[in-house]
C-alpha positions in Angstrom: 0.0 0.0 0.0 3.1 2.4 0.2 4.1 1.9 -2.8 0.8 2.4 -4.5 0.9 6.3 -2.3 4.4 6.8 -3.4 3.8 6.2 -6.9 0.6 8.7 -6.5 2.8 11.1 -5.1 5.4 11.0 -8.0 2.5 11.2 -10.7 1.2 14.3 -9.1 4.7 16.0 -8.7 5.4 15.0 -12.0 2.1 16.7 -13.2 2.8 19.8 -11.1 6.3 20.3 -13.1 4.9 19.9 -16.3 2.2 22.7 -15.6 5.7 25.0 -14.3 7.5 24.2 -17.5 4.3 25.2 -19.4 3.6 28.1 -17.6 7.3 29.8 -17.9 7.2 29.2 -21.7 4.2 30.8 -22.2 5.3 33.5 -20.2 8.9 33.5 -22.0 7.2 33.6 -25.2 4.9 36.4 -24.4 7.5 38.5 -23.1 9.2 37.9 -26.5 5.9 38.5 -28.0 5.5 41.8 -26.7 8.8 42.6 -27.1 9.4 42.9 -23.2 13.1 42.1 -24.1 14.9 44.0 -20.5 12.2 42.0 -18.8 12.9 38.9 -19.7 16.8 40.1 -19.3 16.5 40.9 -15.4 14.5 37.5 -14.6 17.1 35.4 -17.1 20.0 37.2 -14.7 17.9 36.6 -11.8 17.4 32.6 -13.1 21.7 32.4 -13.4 22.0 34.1 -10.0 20.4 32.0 -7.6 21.0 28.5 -10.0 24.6 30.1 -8.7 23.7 31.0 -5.2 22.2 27.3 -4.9 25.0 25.2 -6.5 27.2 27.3 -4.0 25.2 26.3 -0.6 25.4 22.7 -1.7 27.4 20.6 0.2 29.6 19.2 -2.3 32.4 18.2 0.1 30.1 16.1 2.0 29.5 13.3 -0.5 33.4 13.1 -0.9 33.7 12.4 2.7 31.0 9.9 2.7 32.6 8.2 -0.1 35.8 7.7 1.9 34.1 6.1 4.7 32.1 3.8 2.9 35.8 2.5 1.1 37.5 2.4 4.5 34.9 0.3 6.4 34.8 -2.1 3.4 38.3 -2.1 3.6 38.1 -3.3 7.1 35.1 -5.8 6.3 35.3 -9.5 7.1 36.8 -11.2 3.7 38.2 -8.1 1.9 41.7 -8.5 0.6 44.4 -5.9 1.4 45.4 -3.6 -1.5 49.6 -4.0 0.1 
């Protein structure tokens, strides 16, 4: 039965992304349309800052860590052979 909410859960997320992507290219084309051209400039600038702001908070350093545990504790696992 979890499975069968989760799956619900994903269609309807799924659903509400298609209506965003449709919605900002209507909008993109009507500020073309119109000729709205420093309009759409701000927002694209806008858009490139916080993809920037976002890709900078991430915690990219983390998964690096993680992935150096996970090799020593399989390095120290019963049955692994050393790499000397």
């Amino acid at each position: 039965m979890s499975q069968r909410i989760r799956s619900n859960k994903a269609r309807r997320g799924r659903g509400f992304t298609y209506l965003w992507i449709l919605v900002l290219a209507v909008s993109i084309f009507l500020l073309i349309y119109f000729e709205q051209t420093s309009l759409l400039y701000i927002l694209a600038t806008l858009g490139v800052t916080i993809l920037l702001v976002v890709v900078a908070l991430a915690d990219l350093g983390g998964s690096e860590l993680s992935s150096e545990t996970m090799q020593r504790s399989d390095a120290h696992a019963p049955g692994a052979k050393s790499r000397t």
